[in-house]
C-alpha positions in Angstrom: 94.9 -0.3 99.3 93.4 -3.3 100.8 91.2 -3.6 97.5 94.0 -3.7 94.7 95.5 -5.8 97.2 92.0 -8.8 97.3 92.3 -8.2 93.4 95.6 -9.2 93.1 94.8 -12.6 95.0 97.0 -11.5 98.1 95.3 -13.1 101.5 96.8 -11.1 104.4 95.4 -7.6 103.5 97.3 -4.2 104.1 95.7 -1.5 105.0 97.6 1.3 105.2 99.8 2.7 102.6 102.8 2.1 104.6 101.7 -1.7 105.0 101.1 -1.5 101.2 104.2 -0.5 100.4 106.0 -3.1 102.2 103.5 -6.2 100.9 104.4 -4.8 97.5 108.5 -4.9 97.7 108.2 -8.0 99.8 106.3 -10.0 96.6 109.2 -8.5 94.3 106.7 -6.5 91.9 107.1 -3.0 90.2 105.4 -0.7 88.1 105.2 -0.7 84.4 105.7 3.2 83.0 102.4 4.3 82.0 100.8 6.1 78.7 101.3 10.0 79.3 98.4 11.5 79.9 96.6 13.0 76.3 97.0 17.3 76.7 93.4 19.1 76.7 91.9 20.4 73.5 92.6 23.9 73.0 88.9 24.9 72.5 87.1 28.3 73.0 86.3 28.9 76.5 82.5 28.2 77.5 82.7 29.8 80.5 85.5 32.4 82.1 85.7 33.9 85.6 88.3 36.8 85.1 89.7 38.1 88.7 86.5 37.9 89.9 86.4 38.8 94.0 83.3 38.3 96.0 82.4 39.1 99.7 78.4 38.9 101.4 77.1 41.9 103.3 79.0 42.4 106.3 81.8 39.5 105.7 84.7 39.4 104.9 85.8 37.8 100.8 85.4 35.2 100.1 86.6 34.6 96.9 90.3 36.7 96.2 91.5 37.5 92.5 89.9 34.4 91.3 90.5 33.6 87.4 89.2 30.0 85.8 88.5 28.5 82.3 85.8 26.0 81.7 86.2 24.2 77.9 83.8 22.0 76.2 85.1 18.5 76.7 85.7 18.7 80.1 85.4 16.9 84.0 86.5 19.3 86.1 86.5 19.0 89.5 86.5 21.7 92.2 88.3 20.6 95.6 88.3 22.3 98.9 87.0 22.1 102.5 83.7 23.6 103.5 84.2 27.5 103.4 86.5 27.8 100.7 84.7 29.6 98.4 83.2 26.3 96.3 79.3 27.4 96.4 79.8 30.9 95.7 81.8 30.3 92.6 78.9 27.9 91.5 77.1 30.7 92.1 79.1 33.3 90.1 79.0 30.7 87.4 75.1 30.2 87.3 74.7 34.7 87.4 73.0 34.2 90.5 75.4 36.0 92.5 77.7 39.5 90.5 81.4 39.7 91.5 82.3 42.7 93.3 85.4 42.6 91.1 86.0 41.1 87.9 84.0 39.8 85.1 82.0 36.2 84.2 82.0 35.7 80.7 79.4 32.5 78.8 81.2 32.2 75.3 82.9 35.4 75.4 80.2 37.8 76.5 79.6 38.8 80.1 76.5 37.2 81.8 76.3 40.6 84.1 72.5 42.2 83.4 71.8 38.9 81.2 68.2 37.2 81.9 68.7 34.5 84.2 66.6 31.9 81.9 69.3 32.8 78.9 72.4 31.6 81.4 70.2 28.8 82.3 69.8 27.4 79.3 73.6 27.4 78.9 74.5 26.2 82.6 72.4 23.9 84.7 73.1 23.7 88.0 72.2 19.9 90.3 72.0 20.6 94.3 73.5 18.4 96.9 70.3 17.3 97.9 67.4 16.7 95.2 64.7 16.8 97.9 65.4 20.7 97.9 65.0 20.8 93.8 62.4 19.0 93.4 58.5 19.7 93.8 56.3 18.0 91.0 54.3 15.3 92.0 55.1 13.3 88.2 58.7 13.3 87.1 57.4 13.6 83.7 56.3 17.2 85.3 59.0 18.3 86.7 61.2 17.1 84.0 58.9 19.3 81.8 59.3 22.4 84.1 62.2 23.7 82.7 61.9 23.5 79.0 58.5 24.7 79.7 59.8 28.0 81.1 62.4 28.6 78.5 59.6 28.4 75.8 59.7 24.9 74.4 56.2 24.3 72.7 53.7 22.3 74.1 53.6 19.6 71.7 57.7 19.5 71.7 57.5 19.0 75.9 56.7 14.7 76.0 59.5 14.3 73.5 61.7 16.4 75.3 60.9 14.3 78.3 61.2 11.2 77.3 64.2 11.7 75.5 66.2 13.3 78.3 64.5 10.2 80.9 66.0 7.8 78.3 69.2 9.5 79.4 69.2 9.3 83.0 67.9 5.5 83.0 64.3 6.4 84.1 62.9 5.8 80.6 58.7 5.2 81.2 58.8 7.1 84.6 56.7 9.8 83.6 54.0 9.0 86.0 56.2 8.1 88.7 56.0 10.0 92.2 59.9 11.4 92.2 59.1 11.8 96.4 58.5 8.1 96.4 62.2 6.9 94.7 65.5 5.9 96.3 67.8 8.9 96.9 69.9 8.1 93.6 67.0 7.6 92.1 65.5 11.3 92.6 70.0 12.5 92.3 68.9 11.2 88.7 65.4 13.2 88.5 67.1 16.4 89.7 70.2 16.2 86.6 67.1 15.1 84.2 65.1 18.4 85.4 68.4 20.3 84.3 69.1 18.3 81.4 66.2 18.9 79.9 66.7 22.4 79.8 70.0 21.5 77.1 72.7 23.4 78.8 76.3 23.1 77.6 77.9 23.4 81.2 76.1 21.3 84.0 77.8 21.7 87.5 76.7 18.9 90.4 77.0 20.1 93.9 78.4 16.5 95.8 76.4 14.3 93.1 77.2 11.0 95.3 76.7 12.2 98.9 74.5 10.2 101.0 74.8 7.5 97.8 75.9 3.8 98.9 78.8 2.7 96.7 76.3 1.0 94.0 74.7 4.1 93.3 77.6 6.6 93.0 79.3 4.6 90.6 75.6 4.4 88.6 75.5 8.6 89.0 78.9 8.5 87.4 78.1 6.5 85.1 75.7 8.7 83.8 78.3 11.9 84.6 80.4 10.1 81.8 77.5 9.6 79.5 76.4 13.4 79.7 80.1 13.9 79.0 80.2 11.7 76.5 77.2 13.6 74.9 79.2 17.0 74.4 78.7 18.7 77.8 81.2 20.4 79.7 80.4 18.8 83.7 81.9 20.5 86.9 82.0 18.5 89.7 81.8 19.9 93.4 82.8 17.2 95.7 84.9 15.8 98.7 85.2 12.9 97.2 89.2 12.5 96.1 88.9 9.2 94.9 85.8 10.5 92.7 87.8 13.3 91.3 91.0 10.7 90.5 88.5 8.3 88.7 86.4 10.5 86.9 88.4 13.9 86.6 90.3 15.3 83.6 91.1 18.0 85.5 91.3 19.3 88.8 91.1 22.9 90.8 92.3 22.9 94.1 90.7 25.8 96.8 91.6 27.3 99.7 91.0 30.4 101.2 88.9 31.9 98.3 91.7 31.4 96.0 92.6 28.9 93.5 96.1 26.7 94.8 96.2 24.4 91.9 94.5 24.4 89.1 95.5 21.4 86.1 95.3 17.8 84.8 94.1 15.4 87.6 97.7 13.6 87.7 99.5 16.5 88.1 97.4 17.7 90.8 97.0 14.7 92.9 100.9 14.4 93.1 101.6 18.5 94.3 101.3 17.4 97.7 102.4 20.9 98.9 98.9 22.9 97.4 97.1 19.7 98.5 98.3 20.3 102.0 97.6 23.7 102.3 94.0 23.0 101.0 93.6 20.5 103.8 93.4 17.6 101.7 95.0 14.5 100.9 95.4 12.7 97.6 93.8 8.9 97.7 95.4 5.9 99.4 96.0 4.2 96.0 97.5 7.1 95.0 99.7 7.7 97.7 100.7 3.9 97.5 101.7 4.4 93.7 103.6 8.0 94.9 105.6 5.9 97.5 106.6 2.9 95.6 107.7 5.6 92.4 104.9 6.3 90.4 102.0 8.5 89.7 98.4 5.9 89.7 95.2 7.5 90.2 93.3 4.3 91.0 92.8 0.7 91.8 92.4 -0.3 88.0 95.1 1.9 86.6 98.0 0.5 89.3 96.3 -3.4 88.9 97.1 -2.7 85.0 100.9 -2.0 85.3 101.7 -4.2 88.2 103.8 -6.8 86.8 104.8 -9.9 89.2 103.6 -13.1 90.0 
């Protein structure tokens, strides 16, 4: 709030949405209508989780009757407090872990009693914290670990590396120490390591966490050139204000079970699923819902405020 507030030239900052609101009635602006958001291309599913349930030895489920869609072409991101069932379904996703009920389908076919190295070349998977992915003492080796495995030849492996480093924005880093880089630095090593690999689906377990603001906008930056590049990306995060920026769509949890599941607009304004997931849509967005309209962030709401 305070922000679209300093880029609108206002001196006395707000804070609060409530303090927003008032600033913005008390300067006599309003809100332009907006473009409506484009619908999703209808593609074939890449990846399907079809009433899947799952439960670990001794607990009780923790995923319920659980049914999503993954499409080419997509951000999705999965919200949800700690415990709702956000790993495991990463898991589910990646064949580590079988549903005790239901089925997980990759293009149509299910992935149960597939190798693991044929899922993996179709869905990479990017931990939370790269120091507990990565273990090469070059990146250009640990970059080269992965294709390696799945049988890309020798003399194929540098220009596999260096084309995927060009991609991440650590092109001539092959000799580089990955131990000795800042922590967005190695974030970037651990989604080359699974890039390299050319999956079609690559999920990212809270890519900006322990990121200052600099670097999580340069991590989505590359999220949006992967994109951009064909892949599908699933995004597991806190973050709301990352999910409203970056997100074409977004999948509410709670509880094991899916609450809402749709474009990121319609989501951040069902209040009611967001409530009962224990979350809360972003200021800016709360500001827009209050003063009559539906903004996701500071640049969209700056864009269709009209008013000296």
């Amino acid at each position: 709030v305070a922000d679209f507030f300093h880029r609108r030239g206002v001196s006395e900052l707000p804070v609060t949405v409530e303090e927003g609101v008032d600033a913005f009635r008390a300067r006599g602006w309003r809100i332009a209508s907006g473009p409506v958001d484009a619908a999703a291309p209808d593609r074939e599913p890449l990846l399907e989780l079809r009433h899947v349930s799952h439960a670990y030895p001794g607990g009780p489920p923790v995923l319920r009757d659980l049914s999503l869609t993954i499409r080419p072409g997509e951000i999705i991101a999965i919200l949800g407090q700690n415990g709702c069932g956000k790993t495991t379904l990463a898991k589910l996703m990646l064949g580590l872990l079988a549903p005790a009920e239901g089925q997980v389908l990759l293009r149509g076919a299910p992935i149960a009693g597939r190798p693991l190295a044929e899922v993996a070349r179709a869905v990479g998977y990017v931990f939370q914290n790269p120091d507990h992915q990565l273990f090469a003492q070059t990146i250009g080796e640990e970059v080269a670990f992965g294709p390696r495995n799945l049988g890309v030849p020798a003399d194929a492996l540098p220009a596999r590396v260096a084309e995927t480093l060009a991609a991440v924005g650590l092109s001539g880093m092959e000799a580089h120490n990955p131990f000795l880089l800042t922590k967005g630095e190695r974030q970037r090593v651990a989604v080359a390591s699974i890039l390299a690999a050319g999956p079609e689906v690559i999920i990212l377990d809270e890519p900006t966490t322990g990121l200052d603001y600099r670097q999580q906008v340069e991590m989505m930056a590359l999220v949006r050139r992967l994109h951009a590049a064909g892949r599908a990306i699933v995004l597991i995060t806190h973050a709301m204000w990352l999910a409203a920026e970056y997100a074409h769509r977004c999948v509410v949890m709670a509880e094991g079970r899916i609450l809402a599941d749709g474009p990121s607009r319609a989501v951040f304004t069902d209040n009611e699923a967001l409530a009962r997931a224990g979350l809360r849509a972003p200021a800016i967005t709360r500001l827009g819902q209050a003063l009559g309209s539906a903004v996701l962030t500071v640049e969209e709401l700056l864009a269709r405020t009209e008013g000296r």
